[in-house]
C-alpha positions as CSV (number, residue, x, y, z in Angstrom):
1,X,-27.4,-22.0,-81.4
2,X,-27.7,-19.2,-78.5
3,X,-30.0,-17.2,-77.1
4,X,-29.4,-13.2,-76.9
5,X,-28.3,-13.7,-73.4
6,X,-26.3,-16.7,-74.2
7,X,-24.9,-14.6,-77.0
8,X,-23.3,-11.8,-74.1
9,X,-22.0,-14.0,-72.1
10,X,-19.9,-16.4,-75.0
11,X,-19.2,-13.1,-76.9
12,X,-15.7,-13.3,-75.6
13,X,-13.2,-10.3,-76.5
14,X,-15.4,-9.5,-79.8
15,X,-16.3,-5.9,-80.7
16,X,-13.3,-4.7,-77.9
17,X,-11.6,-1.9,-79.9
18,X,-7.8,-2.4,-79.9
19,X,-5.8,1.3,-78.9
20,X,-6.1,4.0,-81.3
21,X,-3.3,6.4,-82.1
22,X,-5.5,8.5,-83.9
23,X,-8.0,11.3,-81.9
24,X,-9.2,12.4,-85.2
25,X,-10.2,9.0,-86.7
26,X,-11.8,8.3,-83.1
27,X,-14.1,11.4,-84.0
28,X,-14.8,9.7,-87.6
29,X,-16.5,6.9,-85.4
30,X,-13.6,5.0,-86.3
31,X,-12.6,1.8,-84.2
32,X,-10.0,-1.4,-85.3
33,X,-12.5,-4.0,-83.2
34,X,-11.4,-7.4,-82.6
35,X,-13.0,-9.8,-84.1
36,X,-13.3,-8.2,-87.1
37,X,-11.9,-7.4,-90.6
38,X,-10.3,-3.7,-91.9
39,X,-8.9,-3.2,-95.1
40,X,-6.2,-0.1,-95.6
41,X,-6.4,0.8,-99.7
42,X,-3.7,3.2,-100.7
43,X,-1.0,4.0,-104.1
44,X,2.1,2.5,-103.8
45,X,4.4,4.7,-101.1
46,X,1.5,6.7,-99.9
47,X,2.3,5.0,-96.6
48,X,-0.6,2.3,-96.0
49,X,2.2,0.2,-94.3
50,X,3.6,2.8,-92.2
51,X,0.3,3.3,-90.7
52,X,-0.4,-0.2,-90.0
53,X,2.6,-0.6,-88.2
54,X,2.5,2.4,-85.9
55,X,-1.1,1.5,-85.3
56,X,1.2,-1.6,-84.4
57,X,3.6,-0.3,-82.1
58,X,0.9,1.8,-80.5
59,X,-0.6,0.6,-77.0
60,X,1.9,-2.6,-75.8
61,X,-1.0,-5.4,-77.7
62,X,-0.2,-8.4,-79.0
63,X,0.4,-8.5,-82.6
64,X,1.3,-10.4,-85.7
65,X,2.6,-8.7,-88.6
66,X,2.9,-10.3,-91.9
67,X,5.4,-8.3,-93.7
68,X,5.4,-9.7,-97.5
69,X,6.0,-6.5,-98.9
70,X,9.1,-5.5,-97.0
71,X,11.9,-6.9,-95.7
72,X,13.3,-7.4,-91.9
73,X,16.0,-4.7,-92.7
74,X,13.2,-2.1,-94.0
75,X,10.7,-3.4,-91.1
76,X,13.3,-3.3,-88.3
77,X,14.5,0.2,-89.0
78,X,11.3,1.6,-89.8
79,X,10.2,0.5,-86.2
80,X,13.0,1.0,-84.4
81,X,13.0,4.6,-85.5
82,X,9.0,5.0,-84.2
83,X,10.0,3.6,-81.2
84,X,13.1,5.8,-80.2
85,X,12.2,8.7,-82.1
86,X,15.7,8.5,-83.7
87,X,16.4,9.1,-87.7
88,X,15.2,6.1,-89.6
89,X,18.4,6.3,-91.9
90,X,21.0,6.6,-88.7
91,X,19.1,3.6,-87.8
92,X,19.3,2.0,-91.0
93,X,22.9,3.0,-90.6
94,X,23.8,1.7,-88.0
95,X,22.0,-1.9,-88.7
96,X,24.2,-2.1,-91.5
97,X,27.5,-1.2,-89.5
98,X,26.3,-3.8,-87.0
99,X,26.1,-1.1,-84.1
100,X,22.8,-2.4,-83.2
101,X,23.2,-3.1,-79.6
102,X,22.0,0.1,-78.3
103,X,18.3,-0.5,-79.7
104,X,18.8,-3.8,-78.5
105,X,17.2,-3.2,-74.5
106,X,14.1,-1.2,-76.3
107,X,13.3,-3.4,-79.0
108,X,13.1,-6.5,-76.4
109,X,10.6,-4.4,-74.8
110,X,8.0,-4.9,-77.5
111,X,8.8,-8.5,-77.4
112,X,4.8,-9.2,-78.2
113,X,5.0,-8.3,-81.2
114,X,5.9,-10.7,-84.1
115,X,6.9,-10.4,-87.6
116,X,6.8,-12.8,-90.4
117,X,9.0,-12.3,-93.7
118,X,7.8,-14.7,-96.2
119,X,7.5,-13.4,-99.4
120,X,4.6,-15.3,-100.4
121,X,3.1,-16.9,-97.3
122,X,0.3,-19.3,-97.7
123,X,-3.0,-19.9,-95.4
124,X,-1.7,-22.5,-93.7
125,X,1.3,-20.5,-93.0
126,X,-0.7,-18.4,-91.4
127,X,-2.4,-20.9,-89.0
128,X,1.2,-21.9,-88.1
129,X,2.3,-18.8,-87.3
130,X,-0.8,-18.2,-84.9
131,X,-0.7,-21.3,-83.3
132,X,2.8,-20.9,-83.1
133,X,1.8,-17.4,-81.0
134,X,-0.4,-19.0,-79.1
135,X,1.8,-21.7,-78.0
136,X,4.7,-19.1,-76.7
137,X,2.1,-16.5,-75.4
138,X,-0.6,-18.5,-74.4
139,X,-3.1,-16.0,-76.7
140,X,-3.6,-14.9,-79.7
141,X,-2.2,-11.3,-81.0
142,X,-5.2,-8.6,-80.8
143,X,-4.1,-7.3,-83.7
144,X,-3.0,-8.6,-86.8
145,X,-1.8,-6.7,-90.0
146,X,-1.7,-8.8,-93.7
147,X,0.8,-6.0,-95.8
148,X,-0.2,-7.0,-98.1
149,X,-3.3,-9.3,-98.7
150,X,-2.1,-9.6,-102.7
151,X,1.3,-11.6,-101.3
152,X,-1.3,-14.0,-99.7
153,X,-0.2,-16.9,-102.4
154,X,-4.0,-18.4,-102.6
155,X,-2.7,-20.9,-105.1
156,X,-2.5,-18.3,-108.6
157,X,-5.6,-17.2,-110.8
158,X,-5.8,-17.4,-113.8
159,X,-7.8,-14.4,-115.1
160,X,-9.7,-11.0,-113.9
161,X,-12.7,-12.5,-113.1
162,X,-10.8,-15.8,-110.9
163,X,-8.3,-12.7,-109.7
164,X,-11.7,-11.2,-108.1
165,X,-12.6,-14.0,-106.8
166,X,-9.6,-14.9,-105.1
167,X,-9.4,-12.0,-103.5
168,X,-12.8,-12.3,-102.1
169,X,-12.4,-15.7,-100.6
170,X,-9.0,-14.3,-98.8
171,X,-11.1,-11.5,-97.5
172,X,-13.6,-14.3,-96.2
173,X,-10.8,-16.0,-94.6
174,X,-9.2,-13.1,-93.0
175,X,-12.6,-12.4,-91.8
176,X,-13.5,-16.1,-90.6
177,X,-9.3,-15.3,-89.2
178,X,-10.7,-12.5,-86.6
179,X,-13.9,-14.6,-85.7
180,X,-11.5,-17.6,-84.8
181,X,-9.1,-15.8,-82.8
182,X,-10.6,-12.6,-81.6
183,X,-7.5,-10.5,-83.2
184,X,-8.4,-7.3,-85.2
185,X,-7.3,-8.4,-88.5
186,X,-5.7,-5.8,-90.9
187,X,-5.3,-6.1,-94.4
188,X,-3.2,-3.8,-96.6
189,X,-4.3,-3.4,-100.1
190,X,-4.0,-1.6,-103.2
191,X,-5.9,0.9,-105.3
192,X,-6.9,0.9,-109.3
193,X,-4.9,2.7,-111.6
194,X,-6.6,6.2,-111.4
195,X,-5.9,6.8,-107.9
196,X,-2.6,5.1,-107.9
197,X,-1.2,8.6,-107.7
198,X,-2.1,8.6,-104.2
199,X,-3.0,13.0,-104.2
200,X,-6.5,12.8,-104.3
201,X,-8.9,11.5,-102.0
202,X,-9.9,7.8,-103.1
203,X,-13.6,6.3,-103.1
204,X,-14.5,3.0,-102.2
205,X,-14.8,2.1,-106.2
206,X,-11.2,2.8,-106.0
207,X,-10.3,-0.1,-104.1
208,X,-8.7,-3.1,-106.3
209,X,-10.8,-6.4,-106.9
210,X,-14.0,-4.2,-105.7
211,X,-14.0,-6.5,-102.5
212,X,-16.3,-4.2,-100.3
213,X,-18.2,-7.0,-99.5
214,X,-16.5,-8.9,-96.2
215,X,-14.5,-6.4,-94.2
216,X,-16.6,-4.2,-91.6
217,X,-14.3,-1.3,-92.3
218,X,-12.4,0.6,-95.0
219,X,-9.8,3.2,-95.0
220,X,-8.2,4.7,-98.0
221,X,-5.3,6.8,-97.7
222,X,-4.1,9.9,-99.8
223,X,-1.3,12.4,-99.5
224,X,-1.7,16.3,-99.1
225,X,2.0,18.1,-99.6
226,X,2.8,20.7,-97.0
227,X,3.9,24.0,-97.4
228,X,7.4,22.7,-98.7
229,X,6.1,20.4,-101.0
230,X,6.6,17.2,-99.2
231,X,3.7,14.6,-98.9
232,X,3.8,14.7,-95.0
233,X,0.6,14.5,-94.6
234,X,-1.6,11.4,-94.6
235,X,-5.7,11.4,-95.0
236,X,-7.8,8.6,-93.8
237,X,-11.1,8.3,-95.5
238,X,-13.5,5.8,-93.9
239,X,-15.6,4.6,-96.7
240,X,-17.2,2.3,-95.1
241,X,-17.6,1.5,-91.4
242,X,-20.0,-1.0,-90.6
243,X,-20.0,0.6,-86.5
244,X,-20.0,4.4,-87.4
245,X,-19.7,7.2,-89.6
246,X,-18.3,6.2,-93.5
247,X,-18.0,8.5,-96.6
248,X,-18.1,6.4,-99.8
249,X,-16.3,9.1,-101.8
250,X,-13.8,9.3,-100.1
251,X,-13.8,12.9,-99.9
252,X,-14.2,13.5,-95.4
253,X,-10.9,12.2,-93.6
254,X,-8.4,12.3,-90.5
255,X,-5.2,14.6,-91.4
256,X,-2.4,12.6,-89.8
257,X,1.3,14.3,-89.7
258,X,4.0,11.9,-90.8
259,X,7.1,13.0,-89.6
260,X,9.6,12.0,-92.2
261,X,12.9,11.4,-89.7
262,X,11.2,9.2,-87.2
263,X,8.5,8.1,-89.0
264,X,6.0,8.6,-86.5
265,X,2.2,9.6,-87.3
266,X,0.2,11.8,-85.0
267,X,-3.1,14.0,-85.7
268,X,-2.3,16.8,-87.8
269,X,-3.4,20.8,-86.8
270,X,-7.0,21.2,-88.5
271,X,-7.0,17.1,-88.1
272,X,-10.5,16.9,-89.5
273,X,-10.2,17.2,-93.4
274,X,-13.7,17.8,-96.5
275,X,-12.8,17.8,-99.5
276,X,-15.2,19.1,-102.2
């Protein structure tokens, strides 16, 4: 039990935002705090995990990565091309060749950043892994990204109402995770079936399990095609945001550039996006 001034000075690292690639989401009011809980809703390849891990790469923090969904082949190109600004499929290329070497010097740069490849990783997986952190770094990682919280093997359910549920209590623990550790915690999630598509904005109904509940923010992501046709851009809609501005429908959002060689994300031109 503390008092309020108590409470300032045993706060620790809580409410500290973590480095933000994004200008646009900045303006949105939107911060990745640690201490706390996000969740990232998307379609499948509408490039939920692509953001989480440039958000990742971006400002030298610590960070654990749980990477159920993709393996270290995908993860390690994917990164390597964000960091050098090279093609991702060269890169790909040449990890398959085994002419990796020259990445080698800038990869061991980033050597705070840790990645986990269990398909199906349990909770106390989890702890092992951070303690495991802790003992090598003598912290914990600032950030840490769940891609995606459905891998998270809770021990099975056996219906929609128990898959709910389950999904819940993982969002309490991720949240009880951040708390414990002081890390931004990130969870990767999916969308129901309407906005699977991933082409129009998406509204906080649209998240899977409806488990609005626990996190302090959410971000849904949909595509706009360019002039050419391809999806290279991506919108972030906060619809909800405990600490600022939040649009339930989905409909206001950051315009973020994907550039499809080196995989890198920055603010789009007109960055600022309404839909109506």
């Amino acid at each position: 039990m503390y008092s309020l001034i108590q409470s300032a000075r045993i706060k620790g690292s809580a409410g500290e935002p973590i480095p933000n690639p994004s200008k646009a989401l900045q303006k949105l009011e939107v911060d990745f705090r640690r201490g706390e809980l996000s969740l990232v809703a998307a379609g499948p390849g509408t490039g939920k995990s692509l953001w989480s891990l440039n958000l990742a790469l971006y400002g030298s923090l610590p960070a654990m990565y749980w990477s159920a969904d993709s393996n270290a082949a995908t993860q390690l190109s994917r990164a390597t091309a964000i960091l050098t600004g090279d093609n991702v499929r060269e890169v790909k290329k040449s990890l398959l060749e085994n002419r990796f070497t020259e990445y080698e010097r800038t990869l061991g740069d980033k050597w705070w950043i840790r990645f986990s490849y269990e398909a199906m990783p349990t909770p106390a997986d989890m702890e092992a892994d951070l303690e495991i952190y802790f003992e090598v770094f003598g912290c914990y990682p600032h950030l840490c990204v769940v891609d995606n919280i459905t891998n998270v093997d809770t021990g099975g359910a056996g219906d929609a109402e128990s898959f709910t549920f389950g999904l819940e209590g993982m969002c309490e623990y991720l949240n009880d995770m951040a708390r414990e550790t002081e890390a931004h915690v990130q969870a990767l999630h999916h969308v129901t079936g309407e906005w699977s598509d991933g082409l129009k904005p998406i509204p906080l109904s649209g998240v899977k399990g409806k488990i609005g509940r626990v996190p302090s923010l959410i971000m849904t992501i949909h595509r706009e095609p360019d002039e050419q046709g391809m999806n290279r851009i991506l919108n972030l809609s906060p619809v909800k945001n405990r600490e600022g501005f939040a649009d339930a429908s989905g409909s206001t959002f950051a315009r973020l550039e994907l550039d499809s060689e080196t995989l890198r994300l920055k603010d789009a031109v007109g960055a600022m996006g309404i839909n109506f």
